[in-house]
N, C-alpha and C positions, 0 to 999 in steps of 0.2 A: 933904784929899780928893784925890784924884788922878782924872787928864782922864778915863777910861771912868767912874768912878761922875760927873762932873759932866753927862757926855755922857747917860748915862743918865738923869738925874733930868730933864733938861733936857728930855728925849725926853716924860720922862712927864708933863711941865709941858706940853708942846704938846699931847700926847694929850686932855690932859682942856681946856686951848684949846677943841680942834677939839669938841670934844663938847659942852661950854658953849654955842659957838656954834651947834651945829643945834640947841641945844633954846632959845636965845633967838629965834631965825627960824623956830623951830615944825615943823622937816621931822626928823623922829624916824626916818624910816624911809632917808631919805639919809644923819643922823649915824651909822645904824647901820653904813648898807655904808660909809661913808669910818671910820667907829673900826675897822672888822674890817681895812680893806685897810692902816688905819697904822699898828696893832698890829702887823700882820704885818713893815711894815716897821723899823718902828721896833727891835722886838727883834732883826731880824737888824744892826741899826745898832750896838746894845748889846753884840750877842755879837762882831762884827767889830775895831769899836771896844777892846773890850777886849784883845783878841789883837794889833792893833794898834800899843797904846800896849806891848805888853808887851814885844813883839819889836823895840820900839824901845832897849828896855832890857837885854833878856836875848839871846842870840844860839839858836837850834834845838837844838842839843848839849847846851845848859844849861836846857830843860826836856822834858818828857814827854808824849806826847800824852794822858793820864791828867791832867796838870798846867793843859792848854790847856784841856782841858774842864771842869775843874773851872772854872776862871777866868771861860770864860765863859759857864758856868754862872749862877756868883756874879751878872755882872750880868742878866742875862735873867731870873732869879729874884727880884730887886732891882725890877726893872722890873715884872713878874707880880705881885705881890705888891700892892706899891703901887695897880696899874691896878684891880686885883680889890678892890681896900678901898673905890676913889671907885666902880667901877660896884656895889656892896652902897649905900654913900652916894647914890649918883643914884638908883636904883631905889626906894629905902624914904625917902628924903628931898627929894631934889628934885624928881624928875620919877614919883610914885609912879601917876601915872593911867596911866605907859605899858604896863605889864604889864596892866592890867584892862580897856586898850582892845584891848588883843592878845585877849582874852577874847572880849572884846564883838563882834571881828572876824569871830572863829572860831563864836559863838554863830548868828550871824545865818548864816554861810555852812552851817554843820550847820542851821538851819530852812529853808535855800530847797533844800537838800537835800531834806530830810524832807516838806513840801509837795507837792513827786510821788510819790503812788502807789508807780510805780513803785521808785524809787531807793528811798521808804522798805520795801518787799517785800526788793531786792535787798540793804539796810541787814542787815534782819531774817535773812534766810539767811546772813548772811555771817558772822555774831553768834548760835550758838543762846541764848544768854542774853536776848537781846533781844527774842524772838519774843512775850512777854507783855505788854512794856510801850508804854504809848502813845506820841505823838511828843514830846508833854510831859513826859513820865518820859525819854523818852531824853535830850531836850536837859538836864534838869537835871543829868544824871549825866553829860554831856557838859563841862555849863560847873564842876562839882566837878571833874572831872579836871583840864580846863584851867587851874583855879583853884592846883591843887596844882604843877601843872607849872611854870604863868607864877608860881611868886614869888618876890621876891628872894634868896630864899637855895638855891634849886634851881639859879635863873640864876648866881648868882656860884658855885655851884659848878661848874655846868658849863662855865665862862667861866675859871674856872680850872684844869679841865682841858685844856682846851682850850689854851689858852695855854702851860699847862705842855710840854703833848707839842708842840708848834710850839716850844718853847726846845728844847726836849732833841733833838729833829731838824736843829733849824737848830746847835746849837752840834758836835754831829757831823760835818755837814756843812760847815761854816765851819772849824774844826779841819782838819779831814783837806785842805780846802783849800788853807789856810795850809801846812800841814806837807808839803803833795807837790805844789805847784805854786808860791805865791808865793814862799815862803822857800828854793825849792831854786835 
């Protein structure tokens, strides 16, 4: 195995650390912002990293910037990959109450909506579909959507979009770096 793929697993070994750890200490909603901000770092670590060890090997002339991207690619997709398989695993296995309290969040915050008059009139025009139904029909049809939206395989998909287009940006970006600034 060579130093970018060790560097990379290694990255995603800490990633899911750090994540363990706010769900052992109970703060779900600070593991979320520190897993998003070391996501972010991390893969540009991966994609760096890899381009790195490579041009320690090969010299600019002897590859293509078609070739840099591919490479680091390869790990930031390595990295994506993996992360996307534990957050499906955390979400449906370990920690499965966190998406139904995200529910429960949003339930309550659409009833103290709906409890005013007003807001619920302004709900109602805003939504001609809506104009028949009570605030009890609305909230149900509220916490089904949110139902459909918060579960885990919406989440890991959008999680891996998400991840994906931040590799495919950051490895352009780190590329075109390397290739017209550090290596020249």
């Amino acid at each position: 195995m060579n130093k970018a793929r060790s560097l990379t697993l290694t990255l995603v070994l800490v990633w899911i650390l750090i994540k363990m750890v706010f769900f052992f200490i109970d703060d779900a909603d600070m593991g979320f912002d520190v897993g998003v901000m070391a996501n972010l770092l991390f893969i540009l670590i991966a994609i760096a990293s890899s381009l790195w060890f490579k041009y320690k090997k090969v010299t600019l002339q002897e590859s293509t910037f078609l070739d840099d991207l591919k490479d680091s690619m390869k790990e930031a997709g390595l990295y994506v990959i993996i992360v996307v398989v534990f957050i499906f695993l955390y979400l449906k296995v370990i920690d499965p109450e966190l998406l139904q309290s995200r529910v429960n969040e949003g339930v309550a915050a659409m009833e103290e909506i709906l409890r005013d008059p007003a807001k619920l009139e302004e709900t109602r025009n805003l939504r001609p579909d809506l104009k028949d139904m009570t605030p009890e029909e609305l909230i149900a049809q509220y916490r089904s959507s949110q139902e459909q939206i918060l579960s885990p395989g919406v989440t890991t998909a959008l999680s891996l979009f998400a991840l994906m287009s931040v590799s495919v940006l950051y490895s352009i970006v780190t590329t075109l770096l390397f290739r017209k600034v550090l290596l020249k």
